[in-house]
Structure formats: structure tokens, C-alpha cells
C-alpha positions in Angstrom: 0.0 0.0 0.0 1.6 3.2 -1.0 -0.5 5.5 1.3 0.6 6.2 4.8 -0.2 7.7 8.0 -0.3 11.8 7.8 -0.6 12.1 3.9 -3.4 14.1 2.0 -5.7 13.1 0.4 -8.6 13.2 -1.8 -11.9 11.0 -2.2 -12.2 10.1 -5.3 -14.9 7.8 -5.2 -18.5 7.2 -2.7 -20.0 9.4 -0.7 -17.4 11.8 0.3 -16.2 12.1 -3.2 -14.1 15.5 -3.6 -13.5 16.0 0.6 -10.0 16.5 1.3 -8.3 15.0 4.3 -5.2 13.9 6.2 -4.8 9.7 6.7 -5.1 9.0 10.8 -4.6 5.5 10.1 -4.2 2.7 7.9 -5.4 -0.8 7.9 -2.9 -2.9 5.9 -4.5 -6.3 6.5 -8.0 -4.9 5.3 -6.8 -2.6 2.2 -8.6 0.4 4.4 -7.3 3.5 5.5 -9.1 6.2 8.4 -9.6 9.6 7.3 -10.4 12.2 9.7 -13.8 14.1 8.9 -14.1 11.6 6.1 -16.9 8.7 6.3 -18.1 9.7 9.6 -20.9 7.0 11.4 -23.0 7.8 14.4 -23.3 4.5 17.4 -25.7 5.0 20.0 -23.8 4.4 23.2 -26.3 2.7 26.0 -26.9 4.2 29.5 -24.2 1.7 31.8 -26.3 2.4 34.8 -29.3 4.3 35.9 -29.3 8.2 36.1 -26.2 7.8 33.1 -28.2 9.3 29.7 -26.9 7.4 26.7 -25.0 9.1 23.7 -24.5 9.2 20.5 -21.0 8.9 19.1 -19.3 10.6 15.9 -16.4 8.5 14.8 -14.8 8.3 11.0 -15.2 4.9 10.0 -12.5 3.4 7.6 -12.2 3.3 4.0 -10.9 1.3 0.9 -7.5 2.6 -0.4 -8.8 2.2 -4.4 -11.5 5.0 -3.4 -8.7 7.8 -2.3 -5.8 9.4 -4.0 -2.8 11.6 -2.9 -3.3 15.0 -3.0 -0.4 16.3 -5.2 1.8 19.0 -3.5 1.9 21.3 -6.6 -1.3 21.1 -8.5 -3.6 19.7 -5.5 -5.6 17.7 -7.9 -5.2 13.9 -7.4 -2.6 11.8 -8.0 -1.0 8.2 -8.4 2.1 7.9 -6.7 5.4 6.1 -8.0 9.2 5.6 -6.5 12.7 7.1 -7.8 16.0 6.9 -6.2 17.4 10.3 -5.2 20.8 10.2 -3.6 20.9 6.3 -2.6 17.1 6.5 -1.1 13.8 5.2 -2.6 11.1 8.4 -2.5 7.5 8.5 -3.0 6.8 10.7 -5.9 3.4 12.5 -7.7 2.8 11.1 -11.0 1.7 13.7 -12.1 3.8 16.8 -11.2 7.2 14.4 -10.6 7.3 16.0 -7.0 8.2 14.2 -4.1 5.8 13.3 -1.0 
């Protein structure tokens, strides 16, 4: 998976399509990634004992890496992202400006 944690991004496909945010997590094993502000799901949260009022709780909800893409740093449109060596290390790099991440 060539997204990681702190990157921006943009939704290109679903619900949220065209909301911009920044990766808070990412689920290798499940091909998901948590945006924050992005997908957001309500749970009702129960009363635990008496007097306690329930609640409802606002949480992003995670997902599928083939429905985001990187923001690019120049242009800010979307973007694939490749690799090239610069100076002995491997660096992610916008397709489509050739800038690095």
C-alpha cells in the first residue's frame, strides 16, 4: 500500500467524493485507510447504569484505499504515486507533477 499515515488526500470515489483530508490510520490487512472528517458513522452508546443518559458517538469509520488518491503538493488535484532513487534512497513521488511526498 503506497498510502501512509499523515498524507493528504482526496476521495475520489462514494459518498465523500471531492472531501480533502489527512490519513489518521491505515489498515494494511484490510486494504482500508481512516480519514479524519471523512466517512463519519454515528453508534448509540447505551446508558451503563441508571441516572447515566446514553449518547451518541461521531467516529470516522475506515475506507478502501482504491477509493482515495494523494493530494499532489503542486497542482492539488489527485494523484497516483510512483518511486525514484534520489541520492541512494527510494522516495515516493506524484505522477503527475514528478514532485516528491
Amino acid at each position: 500500500m503506497k498510502i501512509k499515515k499523515g498524507d493528504n488526500i482526496i476521495v475520489i470515489a462514494g459518498k465523500d467524493k471531492g472531501k480533502e483530508g489527512k490519513v489518521a490510520e491505515v489498515l494494511r490487512e484490510a486494504d482500508r485507510v481512516v480519514i479524519d472528517g471523512i466517512n463519519m458513522r454515528k453508534r448509540h452508546k447505551k446508558a451503563a447504569k441508571a441516572g447515566v443518559k446514553g449518547e451518541l458517538i461521531s467516529y470516522a469509520a475506515p475506507i478502501h484505499v482504491s477509493n482515495v488518491a494523494i493530494k499532489d503538493p503542486k497542482t492539488g488535484k489527485p494523484s497516483r504515486i510512483g518511486y525514484k532513487i534520489e541520492g541512494g534512497k527510494k522516495v515516493r513521488v506524484a505522477k503527475k507533477s514528478k514532485t516528491a511526498l
